[in-house]
C-alpha positions, 0 to 999 in steps of 0.5 A: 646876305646873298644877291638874288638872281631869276630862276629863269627855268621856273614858273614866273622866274623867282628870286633866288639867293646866289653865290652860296658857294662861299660857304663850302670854300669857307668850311673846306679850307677852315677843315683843311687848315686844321687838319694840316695843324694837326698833322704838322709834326709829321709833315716836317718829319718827311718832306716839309709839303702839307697836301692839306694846306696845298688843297686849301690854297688851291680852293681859296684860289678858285673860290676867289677867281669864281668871286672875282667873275660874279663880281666883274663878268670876265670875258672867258679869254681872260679867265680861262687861264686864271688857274694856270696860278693856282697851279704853282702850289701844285708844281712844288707839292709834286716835285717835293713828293716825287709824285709820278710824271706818267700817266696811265691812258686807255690804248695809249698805256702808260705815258711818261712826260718827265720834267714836262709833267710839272711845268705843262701837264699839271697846269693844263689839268688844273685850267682844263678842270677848272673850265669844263666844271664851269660850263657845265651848269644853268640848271638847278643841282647840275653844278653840285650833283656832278662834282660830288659823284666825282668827289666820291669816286676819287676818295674811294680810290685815293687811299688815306687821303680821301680824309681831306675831302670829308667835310667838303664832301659834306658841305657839298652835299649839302648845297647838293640838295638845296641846289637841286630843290632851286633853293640856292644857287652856288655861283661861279665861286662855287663852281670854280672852287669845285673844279679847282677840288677836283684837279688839285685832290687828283694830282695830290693823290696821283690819281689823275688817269681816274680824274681823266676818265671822270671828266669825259661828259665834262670835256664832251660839253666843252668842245661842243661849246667851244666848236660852235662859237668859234666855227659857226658864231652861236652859243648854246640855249634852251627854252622854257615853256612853263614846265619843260625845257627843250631845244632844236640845235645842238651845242651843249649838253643840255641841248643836245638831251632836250634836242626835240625832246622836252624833259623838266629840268629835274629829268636833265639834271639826273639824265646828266647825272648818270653820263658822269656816275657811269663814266666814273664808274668807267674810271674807278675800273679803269684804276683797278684794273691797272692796280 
């Protein structure tokens, strides 16, 4: 049923099934719109805005953007503002609820954007998301392990709504442990409906100075990324020698924790793992303490 692409960090570059993604998008929204049935008659008694059904169109987006890439190879300048759409529904749910224009950053404080934070904030978060999700990834359970810590992080601080992420959650899981076995890859459909999770769960929930903080090892990839294409014309890589992957040049995350230091692949992926857990950590104590 699903396209087979080469494991390039195995042995003799097996053939593994790709796109696995769609399933999580599929049995999140399927979740979402049956909660949002379920919980209709309250939605229309307060503000006529449904979190589940905003969380759905925005998974359905990013499912659909991530299909639409494995499909088309888009270029990154074209694709990079591919979330600004997803956006919209977001931009409605928070003018309807009145959900805070400010946001709480380590230093700075408390920063309030006013009108600005619908129309500029909110869609930088989601396209800023979305990116830095889909970058990080190439090996097996990076593109899984790392949202789901997040995902975690989030529900335990969002509250009552940490119930519309209970079946994604699972469903991630899931493809967390077949991902990380190299069983299945998830694909851009995956990863971009993951990033698209992320972003519109922390802004329904407010809790986007905890999403933020989560995001560091994430952005910290991006810019490394971003800074050597574009100063010095070079794209991140890292080699294979049967067992262990390596690098001489620093460009990436990946690189820089195999740069002149060879681990298996699983050693990346956890060492990864264990920057984004401890700056969610970092996060979840930043949230308490300012509670």
């Amino acid at each position: 049923m699903f396209p087979r692409v080469p494991d390039y960090h195995k042995p003799n570059k097996p053939l593994v099934p790709n796109g696995l993604g769609v399933t999580y998008v599929l049995a999140s929204v399927t979740y979402l719109f049956f909660l949002h049935w379920f919980k209709s008659a309250e939605i229309e008694a307060s503000t006529n805005v449904s979190p589940a059904l905003t969380l759905a169109a925005c998974i359905l987006f990013g499912g659909f953007m991530g299909l639409l890439d494995d499909w088309m190879d888009l270029r990154w300048r074209y694709k990079s503002f591919f979330p600004l759409m997803a956006a919209i529904p977001l931009i409605s749910l928070a003018t309807r609820l009145g959900l805070r224009t400010s946001i709480t950053i380590p230093i700075f404080g408390a920063v309030d954007f006013g009108v600005y934070y619908y129309f500029m904030v909110i869609p930088l978060i989601v396209t800023v998301t979305t990116n830095t999700v889909n970058q990080l990834g190439g090996l097996n359970g990076l593109e899984t392990i790392c949202p789901a810590i997040i995902i975690i992080g989030m529900m335990v601080i969002s509250g009552s709504n940490a119930i519309l992420l209970y079946v994604p959650l699972i469903t991630l899981l899931l493809l967390a442990s077949l991902n990380f076995q190299g069983r299945i890859f998830i694909g851009n459909t995956g990863s971009f409906a993951l990033g698209m999770t992320l972003a519109a769960f922390a802004i329904i929930s407010d809790i986007k100075s905890t999403l933020l903080i989560s995001l560091l090892p994430y952005v910290f990839n991006s810019s490394v990324i971003l800074l050597s294409y574009f100063f010095f014309k070079t794209k991140a890589s890292v080699s294979f020698d049967g067992e262990k992957l390596f690098s001489d040049h620093v460009r990436s995350m990946i690189t820089l924790v195999t740069y002149h230091h060879p681990l298996t692949e699983r050693r990346v992926v956890v060492v990864i793992s264990l920057l984004v857990a401890a700056s969610t950590s970092a996060a979840l104590m930043f949230q308490w303490l300012i509670l």
